[in-house]
Backbone as CSV, one residue per row, in Angstrom:
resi,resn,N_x,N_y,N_z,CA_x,CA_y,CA_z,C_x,C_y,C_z
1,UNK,0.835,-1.188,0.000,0.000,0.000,0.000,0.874,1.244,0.000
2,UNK,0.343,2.578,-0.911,1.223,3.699,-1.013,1.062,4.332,0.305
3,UNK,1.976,4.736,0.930,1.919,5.738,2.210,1.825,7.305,1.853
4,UNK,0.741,7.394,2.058,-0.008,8.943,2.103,0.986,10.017,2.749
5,UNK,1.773,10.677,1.671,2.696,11.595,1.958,2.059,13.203,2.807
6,UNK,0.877,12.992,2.845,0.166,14.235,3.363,-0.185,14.261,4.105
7,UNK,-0.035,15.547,5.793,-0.899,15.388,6.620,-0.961,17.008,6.896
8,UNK,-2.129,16.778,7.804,-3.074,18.379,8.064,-1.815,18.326,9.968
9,UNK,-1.411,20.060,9.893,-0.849,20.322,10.803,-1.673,21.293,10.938
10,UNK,-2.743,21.568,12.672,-3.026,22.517,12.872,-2.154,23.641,14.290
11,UNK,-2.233,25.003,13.831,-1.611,25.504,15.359,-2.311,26.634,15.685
12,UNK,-2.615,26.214,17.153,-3.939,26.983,17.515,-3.174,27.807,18.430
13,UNK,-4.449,28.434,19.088,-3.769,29.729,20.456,-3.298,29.246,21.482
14,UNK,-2.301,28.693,21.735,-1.829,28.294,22.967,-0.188,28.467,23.493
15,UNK,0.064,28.855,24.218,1.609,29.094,23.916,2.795,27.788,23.340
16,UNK,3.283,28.332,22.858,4.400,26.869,22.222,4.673,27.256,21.126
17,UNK,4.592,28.354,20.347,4.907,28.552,18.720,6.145,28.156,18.164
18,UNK,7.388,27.483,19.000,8.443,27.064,18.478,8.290,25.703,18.660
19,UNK,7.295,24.998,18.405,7.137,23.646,18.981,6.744,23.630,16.951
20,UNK,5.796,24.299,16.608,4.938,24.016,15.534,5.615,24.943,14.671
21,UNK,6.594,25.635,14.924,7.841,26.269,13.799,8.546,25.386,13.710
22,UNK,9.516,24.583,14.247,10.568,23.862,14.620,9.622,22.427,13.270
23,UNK,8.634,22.107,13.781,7.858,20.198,13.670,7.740,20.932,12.559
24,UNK,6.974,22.349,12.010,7.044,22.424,10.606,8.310,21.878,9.368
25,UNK,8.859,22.662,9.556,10.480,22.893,9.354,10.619,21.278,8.887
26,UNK,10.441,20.602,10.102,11.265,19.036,10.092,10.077,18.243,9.031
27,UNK,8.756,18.615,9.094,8.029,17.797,8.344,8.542,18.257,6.558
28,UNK,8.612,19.542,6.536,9.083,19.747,5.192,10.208,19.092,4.659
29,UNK,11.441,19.074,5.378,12.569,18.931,5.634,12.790,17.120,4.806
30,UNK,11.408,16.755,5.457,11.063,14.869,5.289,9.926,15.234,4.166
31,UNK,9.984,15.748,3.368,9.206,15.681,2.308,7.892,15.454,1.851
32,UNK,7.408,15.931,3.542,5.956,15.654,3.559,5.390,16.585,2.975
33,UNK,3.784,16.786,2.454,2.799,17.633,2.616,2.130,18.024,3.097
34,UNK,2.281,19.265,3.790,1.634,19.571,4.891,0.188,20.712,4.438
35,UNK,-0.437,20.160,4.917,-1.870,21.288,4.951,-1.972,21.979,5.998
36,UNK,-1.336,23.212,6.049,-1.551,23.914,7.364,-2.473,24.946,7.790
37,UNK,-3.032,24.269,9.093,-4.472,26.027,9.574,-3.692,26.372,10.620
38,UNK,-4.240,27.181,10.538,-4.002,28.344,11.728,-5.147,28.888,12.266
39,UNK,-5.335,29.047,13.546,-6.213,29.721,13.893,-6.202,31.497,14.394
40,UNK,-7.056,31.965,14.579,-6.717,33.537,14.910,-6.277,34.009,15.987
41,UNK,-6.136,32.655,16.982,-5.764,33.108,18.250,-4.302,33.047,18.166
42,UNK,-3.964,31.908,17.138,-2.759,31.703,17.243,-1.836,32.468,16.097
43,UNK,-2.776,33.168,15.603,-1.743,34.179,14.738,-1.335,35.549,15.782
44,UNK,-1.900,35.153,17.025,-1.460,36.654,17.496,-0.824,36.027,18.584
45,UNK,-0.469,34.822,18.976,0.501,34.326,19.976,1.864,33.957,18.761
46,UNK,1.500,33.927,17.801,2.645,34.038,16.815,3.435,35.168,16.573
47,UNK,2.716,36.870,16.758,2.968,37.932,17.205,3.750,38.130,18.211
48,UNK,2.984,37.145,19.297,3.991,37.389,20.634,4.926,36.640,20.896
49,UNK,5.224,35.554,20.441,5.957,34.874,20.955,7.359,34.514,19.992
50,UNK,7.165,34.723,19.082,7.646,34.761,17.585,8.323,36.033,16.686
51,UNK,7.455,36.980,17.380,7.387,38.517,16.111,7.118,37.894,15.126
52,UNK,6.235,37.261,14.693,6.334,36.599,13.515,4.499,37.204,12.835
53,UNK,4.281,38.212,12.103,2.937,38.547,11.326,2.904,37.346,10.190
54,UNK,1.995,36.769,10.335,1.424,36.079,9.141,0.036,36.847,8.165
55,UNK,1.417,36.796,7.270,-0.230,37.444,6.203,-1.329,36.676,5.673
56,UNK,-2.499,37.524,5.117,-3.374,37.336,5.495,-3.655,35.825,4.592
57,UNK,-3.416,36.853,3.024,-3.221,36.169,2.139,-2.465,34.363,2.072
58,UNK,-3.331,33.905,1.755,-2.730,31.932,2.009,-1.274,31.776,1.231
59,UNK,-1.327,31.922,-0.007,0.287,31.718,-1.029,1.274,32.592,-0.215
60,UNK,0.630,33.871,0.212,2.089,34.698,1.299,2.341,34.283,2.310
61,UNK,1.096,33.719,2.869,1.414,33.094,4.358,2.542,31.315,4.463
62,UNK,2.007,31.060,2.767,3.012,29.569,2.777,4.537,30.622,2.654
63,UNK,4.651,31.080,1.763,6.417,31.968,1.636,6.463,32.128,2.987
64,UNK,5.673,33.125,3.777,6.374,33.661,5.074,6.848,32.253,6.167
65,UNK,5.803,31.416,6.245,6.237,29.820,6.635,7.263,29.593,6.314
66,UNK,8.110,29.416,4.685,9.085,28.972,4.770,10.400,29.501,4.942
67,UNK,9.734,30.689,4.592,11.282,31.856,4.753,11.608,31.775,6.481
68,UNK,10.671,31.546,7.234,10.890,31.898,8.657,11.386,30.011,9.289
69,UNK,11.220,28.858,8.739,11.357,27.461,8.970,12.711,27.062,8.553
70,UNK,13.192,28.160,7.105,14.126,27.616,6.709,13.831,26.973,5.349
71,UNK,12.609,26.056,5.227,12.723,24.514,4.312,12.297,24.960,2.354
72,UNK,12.769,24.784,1.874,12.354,24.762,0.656,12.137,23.431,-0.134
73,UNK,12.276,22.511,1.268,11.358,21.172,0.554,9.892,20.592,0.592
74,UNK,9.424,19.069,0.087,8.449,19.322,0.742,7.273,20.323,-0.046
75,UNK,5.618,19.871,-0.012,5.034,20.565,-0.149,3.810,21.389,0.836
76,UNK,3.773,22.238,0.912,3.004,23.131,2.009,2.036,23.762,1.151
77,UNK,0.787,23.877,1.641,-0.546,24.526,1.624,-1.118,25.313,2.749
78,UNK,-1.282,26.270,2.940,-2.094,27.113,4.050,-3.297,27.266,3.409
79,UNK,-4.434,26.965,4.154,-5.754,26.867,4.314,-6.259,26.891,4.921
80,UNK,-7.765,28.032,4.893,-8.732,28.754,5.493,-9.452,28.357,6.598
81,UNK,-9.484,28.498,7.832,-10.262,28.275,8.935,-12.071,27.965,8.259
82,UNK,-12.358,28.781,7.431,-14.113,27.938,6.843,-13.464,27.352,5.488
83,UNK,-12.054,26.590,4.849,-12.706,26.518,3.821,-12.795,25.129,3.675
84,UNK,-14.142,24.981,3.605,-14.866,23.603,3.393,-14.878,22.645,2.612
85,UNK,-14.300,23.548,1.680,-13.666,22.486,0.545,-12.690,21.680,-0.024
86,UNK,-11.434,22.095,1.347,-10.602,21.445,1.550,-10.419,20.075,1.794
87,UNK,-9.731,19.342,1.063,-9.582,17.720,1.564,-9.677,17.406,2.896
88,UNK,-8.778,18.100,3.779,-9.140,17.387,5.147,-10.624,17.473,5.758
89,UNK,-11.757,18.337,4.960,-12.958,17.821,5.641,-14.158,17.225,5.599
90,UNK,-13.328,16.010,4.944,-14.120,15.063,3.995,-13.330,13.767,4.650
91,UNK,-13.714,12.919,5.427,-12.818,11.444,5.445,-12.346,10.796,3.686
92,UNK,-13.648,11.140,2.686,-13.175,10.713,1.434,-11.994,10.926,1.232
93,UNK,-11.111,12.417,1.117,-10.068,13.001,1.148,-9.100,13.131,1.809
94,UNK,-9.288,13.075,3.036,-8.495,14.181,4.426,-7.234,13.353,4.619
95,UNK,-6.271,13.572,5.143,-5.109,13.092,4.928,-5.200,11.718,6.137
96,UNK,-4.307,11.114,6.602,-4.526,10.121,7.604,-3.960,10.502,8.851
97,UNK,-3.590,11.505,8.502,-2.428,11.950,9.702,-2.613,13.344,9.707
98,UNK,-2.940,13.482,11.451,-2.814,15.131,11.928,-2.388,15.706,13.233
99,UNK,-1.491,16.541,12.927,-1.005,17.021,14.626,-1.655,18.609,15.121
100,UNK,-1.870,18.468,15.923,-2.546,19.999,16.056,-1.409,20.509,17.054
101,UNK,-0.434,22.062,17.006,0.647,21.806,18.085,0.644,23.247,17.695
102,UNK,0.621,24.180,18.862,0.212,24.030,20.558,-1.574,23.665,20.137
103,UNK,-2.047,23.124,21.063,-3.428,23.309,21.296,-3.823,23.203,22.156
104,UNK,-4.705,24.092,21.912,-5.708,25.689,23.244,-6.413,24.790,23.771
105,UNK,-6.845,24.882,24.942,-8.364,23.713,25.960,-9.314,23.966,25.152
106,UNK,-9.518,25.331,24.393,-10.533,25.434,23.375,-11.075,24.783,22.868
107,UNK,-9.468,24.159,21.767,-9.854,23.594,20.616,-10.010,21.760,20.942
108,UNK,-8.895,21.560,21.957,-9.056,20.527,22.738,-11.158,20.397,23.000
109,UNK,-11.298,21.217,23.407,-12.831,20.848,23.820,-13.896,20.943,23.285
110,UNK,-13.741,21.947,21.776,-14.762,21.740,20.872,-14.124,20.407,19.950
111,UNK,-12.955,19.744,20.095,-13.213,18.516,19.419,-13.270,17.132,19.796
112,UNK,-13.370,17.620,21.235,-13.901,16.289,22.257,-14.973,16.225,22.441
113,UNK,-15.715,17.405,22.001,-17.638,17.554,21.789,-18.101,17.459,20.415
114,UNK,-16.579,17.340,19.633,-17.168,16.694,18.087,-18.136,18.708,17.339
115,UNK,-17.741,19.454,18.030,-18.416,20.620,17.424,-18.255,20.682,15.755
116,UNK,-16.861,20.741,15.285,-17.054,21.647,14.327,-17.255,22.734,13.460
117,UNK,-16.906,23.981,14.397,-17.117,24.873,14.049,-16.076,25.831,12.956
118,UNK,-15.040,24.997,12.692,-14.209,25.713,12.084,-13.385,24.595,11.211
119,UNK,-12.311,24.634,10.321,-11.878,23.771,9.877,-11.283,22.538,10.434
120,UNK,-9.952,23.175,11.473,-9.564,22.689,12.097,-10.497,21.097,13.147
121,UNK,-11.467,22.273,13.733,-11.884,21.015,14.328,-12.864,20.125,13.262
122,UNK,-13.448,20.315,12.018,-13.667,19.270,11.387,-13.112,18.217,10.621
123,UNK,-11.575,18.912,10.833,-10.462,18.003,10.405,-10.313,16.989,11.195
124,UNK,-9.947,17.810,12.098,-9.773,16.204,13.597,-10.983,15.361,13.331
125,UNK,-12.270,15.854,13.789,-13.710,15.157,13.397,-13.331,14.309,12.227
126,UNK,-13.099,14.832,11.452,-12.630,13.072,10.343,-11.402,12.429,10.820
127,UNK,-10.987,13.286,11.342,-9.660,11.822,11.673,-9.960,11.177,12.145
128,UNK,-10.750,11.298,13.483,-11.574,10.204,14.482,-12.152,9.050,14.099
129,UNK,-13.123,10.097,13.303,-14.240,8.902,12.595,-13.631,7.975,11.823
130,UNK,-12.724,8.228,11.453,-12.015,7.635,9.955,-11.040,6.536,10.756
131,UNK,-10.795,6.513,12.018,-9.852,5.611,12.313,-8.377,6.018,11.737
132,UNK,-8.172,6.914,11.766,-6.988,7.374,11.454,-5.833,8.217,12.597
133,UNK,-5.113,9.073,12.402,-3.863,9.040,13.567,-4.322,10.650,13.992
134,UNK,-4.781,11.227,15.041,-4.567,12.046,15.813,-3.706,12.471,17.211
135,UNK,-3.123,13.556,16.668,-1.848,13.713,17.701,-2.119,15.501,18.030
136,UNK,-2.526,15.317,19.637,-2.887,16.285,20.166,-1.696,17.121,21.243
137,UNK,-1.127,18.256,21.064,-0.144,18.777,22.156,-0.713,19.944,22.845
138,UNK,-1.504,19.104,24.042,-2.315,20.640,24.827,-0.755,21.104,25.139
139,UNK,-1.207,22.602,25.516,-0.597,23.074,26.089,-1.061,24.129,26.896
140,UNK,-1.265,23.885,28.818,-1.439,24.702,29.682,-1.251,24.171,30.869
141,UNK,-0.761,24.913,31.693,-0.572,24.703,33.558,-1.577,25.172,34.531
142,UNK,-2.154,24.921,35.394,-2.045,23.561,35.331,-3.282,23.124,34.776
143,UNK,-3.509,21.761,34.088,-4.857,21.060,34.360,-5.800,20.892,35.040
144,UNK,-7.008,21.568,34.471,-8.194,21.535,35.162,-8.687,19.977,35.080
145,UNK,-9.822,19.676,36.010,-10.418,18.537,35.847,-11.049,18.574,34.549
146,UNK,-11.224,19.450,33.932,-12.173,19.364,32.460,-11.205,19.618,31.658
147,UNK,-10.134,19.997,31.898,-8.952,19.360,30.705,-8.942,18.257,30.616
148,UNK,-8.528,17.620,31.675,-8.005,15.989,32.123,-9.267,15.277,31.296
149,UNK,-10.588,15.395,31.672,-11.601,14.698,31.176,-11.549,14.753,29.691
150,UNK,-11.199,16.034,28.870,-11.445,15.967,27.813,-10.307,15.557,27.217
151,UNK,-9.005,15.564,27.568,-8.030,14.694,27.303,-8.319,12.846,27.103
152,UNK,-8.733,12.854,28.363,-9.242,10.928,28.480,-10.272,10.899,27.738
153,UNK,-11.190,11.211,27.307,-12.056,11.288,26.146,-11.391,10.982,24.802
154,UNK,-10.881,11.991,24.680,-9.464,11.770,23.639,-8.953,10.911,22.670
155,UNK,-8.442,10.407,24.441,-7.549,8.989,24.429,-8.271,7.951,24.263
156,UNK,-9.806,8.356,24.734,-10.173,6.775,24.717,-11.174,6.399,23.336
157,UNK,-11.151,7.982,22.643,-11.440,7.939,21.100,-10.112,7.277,19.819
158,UNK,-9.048,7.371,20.854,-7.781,6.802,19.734,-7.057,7.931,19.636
159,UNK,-7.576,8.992,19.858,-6.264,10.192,20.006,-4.667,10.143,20.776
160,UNK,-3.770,10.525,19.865,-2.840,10.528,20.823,-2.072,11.820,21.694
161,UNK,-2.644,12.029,22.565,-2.589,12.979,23.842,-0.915,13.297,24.310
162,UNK,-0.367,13.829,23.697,1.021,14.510,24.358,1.725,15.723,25.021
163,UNK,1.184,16.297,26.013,1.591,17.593,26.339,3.156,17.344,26.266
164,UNK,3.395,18.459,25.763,4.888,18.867,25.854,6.036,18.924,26.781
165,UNK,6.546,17.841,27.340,7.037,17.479,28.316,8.683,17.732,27.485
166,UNK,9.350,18.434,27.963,10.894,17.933,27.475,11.766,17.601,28.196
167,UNK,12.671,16.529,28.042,13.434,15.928,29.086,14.517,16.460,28.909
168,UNK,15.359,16.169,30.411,16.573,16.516,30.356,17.866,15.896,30.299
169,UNK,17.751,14.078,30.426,18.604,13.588,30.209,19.891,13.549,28.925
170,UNK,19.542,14.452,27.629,20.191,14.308,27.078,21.082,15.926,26.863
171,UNK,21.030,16.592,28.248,21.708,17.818,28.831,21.890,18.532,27.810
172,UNK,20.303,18.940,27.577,20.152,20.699,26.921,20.778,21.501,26.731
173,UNK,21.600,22.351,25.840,22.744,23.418,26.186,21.569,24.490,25.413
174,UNK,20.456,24.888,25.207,19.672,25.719,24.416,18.512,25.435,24.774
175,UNK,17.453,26.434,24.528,16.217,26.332,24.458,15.805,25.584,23.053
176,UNK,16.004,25.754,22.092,15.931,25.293,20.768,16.171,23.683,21.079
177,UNK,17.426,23.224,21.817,17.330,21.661,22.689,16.290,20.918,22.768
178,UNK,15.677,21.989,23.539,14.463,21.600,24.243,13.150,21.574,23.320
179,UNK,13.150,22.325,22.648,12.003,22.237,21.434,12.436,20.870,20.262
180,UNK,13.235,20.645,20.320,14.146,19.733,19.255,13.432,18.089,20.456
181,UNK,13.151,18.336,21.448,13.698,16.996,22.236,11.872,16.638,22.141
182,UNK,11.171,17.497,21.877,9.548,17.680,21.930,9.335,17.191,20.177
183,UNK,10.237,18.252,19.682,9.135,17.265,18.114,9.731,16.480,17.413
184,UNK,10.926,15.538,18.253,10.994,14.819,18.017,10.491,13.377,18.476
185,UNK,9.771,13.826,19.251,8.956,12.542,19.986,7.517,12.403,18.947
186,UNK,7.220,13.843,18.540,6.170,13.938,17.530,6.474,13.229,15.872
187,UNK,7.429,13.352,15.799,8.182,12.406,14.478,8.158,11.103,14.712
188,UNK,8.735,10.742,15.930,8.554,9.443,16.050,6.887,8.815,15.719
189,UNK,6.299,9.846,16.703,4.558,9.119,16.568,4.170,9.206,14.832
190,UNK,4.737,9.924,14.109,4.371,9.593,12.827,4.659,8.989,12.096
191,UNK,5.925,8.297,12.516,6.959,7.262,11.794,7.833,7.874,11.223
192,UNK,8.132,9.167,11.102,9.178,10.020,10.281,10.379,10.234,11.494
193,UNK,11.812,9.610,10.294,13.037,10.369,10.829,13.424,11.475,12.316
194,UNK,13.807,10.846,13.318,14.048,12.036,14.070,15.042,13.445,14.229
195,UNK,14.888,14.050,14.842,16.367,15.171,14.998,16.951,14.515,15.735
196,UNK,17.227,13.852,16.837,18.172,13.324,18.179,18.434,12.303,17.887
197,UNK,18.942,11.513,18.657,19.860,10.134,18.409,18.650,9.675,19.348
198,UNK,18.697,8.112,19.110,17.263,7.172,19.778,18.872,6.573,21.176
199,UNK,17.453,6.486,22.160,18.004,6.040,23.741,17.727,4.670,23.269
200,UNK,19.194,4.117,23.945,19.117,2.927,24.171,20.051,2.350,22.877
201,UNK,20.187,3.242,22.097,20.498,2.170,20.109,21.829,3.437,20.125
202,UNK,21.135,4.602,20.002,22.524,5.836,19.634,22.894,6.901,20.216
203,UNK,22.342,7.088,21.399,23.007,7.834,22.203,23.957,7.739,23.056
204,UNK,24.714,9.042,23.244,25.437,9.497,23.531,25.751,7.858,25.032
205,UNK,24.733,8.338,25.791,24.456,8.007,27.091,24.271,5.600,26.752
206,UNK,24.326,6.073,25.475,24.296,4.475,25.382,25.064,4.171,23.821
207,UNK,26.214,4.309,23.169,26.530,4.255,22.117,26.335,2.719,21.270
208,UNK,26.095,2.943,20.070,26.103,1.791,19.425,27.072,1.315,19.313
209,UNK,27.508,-0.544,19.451,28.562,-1.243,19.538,28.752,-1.126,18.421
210,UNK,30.188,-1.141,17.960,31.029,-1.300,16.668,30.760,-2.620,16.327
């Protein structure tokens, strides 16, 4: 069977914008196709956290993506919070694979109630249904009980639930480290190439026998 080179990356309002700059970057990098939304909350935590204006316009907003990621591989699409006619919101179409990174309790909770109100969450809504791979990175401190619930909901729909945890065993000298040590755990869940060396096979802390 051909492996579906395409998946929908959404990044919503939540803090983390070098989590979903960085995983961009690397998905291009691996020659994927990425369909990317954005939401409006998160174009202005992209403001803050980033300096980074995304225009408004979709073809400028893919250039400003790559000029700011680096990647000139790889194909990228930016697409419209309503536009409905996009492949991902159709299971007929929609890719098999989607990461939403950072994501808001928001968006976390209108798609643990299956809403729909915007692209994004009718994207996930087919991933679900479709039996296909959802990969969720809340991001907030601390957890309410109605995070937690709508997290285990989630999980127990087949979502895969990862807040952004970065470790320190492989002694960080950067913040960028630390974003590197996060999407690459997100590569792994997709089956794509990592940035770091794998524990246990090539690290540092465990070298491979000659």
């Amino acid at each position: 069977m051909t492996v579906d080179p395409r998946l929908t990356l959404a990044i919503t309002g939540a803090s983390g914008m070098p989590y979903a700059l960085t995983l961009l970057g690397a998905l291009l990098e691996r020659e994927q196709e990425v369909l990317l939304l954005v939401s409006d909350a998160a174009r202005e935590v992209l403001r803050l956290e980033m300096d980074f204006e995304l225009p408004a316009d979709s073809d400028a907003a893919a250039q400003a993506w790559r000029a700011r990621c680096g990647s000139t591989k790889g194909i990228l699409r930016v697409l419209g919070k309503h536009e409905w006619t996009a492949a991902p919101a159709s299971g007929s179409g929609a890719p098999r694979r989607m990461v939403i990174c950072p994501c808001s309790m928001g968006t976390l909770a209108a798609i643990a109630a299956g809403l729909s109100n915007n692209l994004i969450e009718r994207a996930a809504d087919v991933v679900l249904k479709e039996g296909h791979r959802l990969i969720l990175l809340p991001r907030e401190m601390p957890f309410s009980a109605l995070h937690l619930n709508n997290m285990a909901r989630l999980a127990r729909l087949g979502a895969t639930v990862m807040p952004p945890c970065p470790a320190f065993y492989q002694q960080p000298q950067s913040l960028q480290d630390l974003v590197d040590f996060v999407v690459d755990r997100v590569l792994a869940q997709l089956d794509l190439p990592g940035l770091l060396p794998g524990w246990g096979r090539d690290s540092p802390q465990h070298p491979t026998p000659a």
